[in-house]
N, C-alpha and C positions, 0 to 999 in steps of 0.2 A: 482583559485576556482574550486572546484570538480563538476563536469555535473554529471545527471544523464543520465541513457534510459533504459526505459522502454521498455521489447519485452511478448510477451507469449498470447495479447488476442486474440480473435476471437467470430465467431457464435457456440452456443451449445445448446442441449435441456435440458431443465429441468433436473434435478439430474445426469447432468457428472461434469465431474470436467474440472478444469482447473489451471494450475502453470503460473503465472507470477513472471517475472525477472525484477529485477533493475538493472545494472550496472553502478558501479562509477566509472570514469574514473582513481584515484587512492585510495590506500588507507585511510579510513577517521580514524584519531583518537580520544579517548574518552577527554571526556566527551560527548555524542551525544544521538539522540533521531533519529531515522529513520522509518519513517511511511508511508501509504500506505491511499491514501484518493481515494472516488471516489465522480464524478458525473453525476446523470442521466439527461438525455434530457429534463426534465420535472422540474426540480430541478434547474435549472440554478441560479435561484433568490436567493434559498438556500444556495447557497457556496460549497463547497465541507465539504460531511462526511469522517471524521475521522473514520476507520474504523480496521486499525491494528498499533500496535507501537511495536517497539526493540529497547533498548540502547544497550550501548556499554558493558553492563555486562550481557547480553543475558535475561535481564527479556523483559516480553510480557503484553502489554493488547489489547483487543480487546473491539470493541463496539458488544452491547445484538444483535445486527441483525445478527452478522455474528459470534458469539462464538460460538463454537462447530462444525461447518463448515470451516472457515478459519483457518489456521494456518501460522504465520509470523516466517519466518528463515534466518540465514544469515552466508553469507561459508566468512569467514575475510579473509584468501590468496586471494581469488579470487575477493574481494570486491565488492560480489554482495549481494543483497537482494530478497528472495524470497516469494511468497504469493501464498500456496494450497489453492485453492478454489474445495472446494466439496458440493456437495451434491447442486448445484447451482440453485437458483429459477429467475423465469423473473424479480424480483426487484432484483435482484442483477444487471443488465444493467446498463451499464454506462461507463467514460470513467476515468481510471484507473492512479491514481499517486502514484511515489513516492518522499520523500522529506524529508531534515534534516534541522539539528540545532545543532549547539554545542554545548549542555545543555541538563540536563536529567531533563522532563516537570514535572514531576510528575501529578497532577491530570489536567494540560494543553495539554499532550498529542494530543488532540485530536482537537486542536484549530488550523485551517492553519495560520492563522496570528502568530500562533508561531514560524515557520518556513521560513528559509532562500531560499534554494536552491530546486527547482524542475523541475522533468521531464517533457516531451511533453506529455506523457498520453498514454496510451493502450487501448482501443475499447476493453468493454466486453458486447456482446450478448448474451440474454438467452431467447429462445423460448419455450413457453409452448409444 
């Protein structure tokens, strides 16, 4: 089965950016759905939000909070996945996943119970 890991968070102020990384430990083939959920401290009860998705034919959707900030990419030789976070506000905090599925969700995306396989999570702080 393919692991992920998750590297790239940390503490930042208000409007820097920040890139996180997934790596899979090998190659994943399509049909797939690979997305990026977080959750904040305060949110536990919540679940985790879905907040960026890539299949295996490089389409993207993002959830309204973080479109036009976020951007989700993925380098396939090197079978990572990546997530530019710009222009970052203190509700962006929380702790960062990524995770697939063999299947491309279409409007489920965004659903973790749609998904198979996930990472231990990356810590992103945002101070005012």
């Amino acid at each position: 089965q393919v692991r992920l890991v998750e590297s790239g968070g940390g503490s930042v102020q208000a409007g820097e950016s920040l890139r996180l990384s997934c790596a899979a430990s090998r190659r994943i083939y399509g049909p797939y759905c690979i997305a990026w959920f977080r959750q904040g401290s305060t949110k536990e009860r919540e679940g985790r939000e879905g907040i960026a998705v890539i299949d295996n034919d490089g389409s993207t959707s993002y959830a309204d909070s973080v479109k036009g900030r976020f951007t989700v990419s993925k380098d396939g030789p090197e079978n990572t996945l990546y997530l530019q976070m710009n222009n970052l506000k203190p509700e962006d905090s929380g702790m960062y996943y990524c995770a697939y599925t063999l299947a491309r969700l279409g409007p489920l995306a965004f659903r973790e119970n749609e998904y198979d396989v996930w990472g231990q999570g990356t810590q992103v702080t945002v101070s005012t």
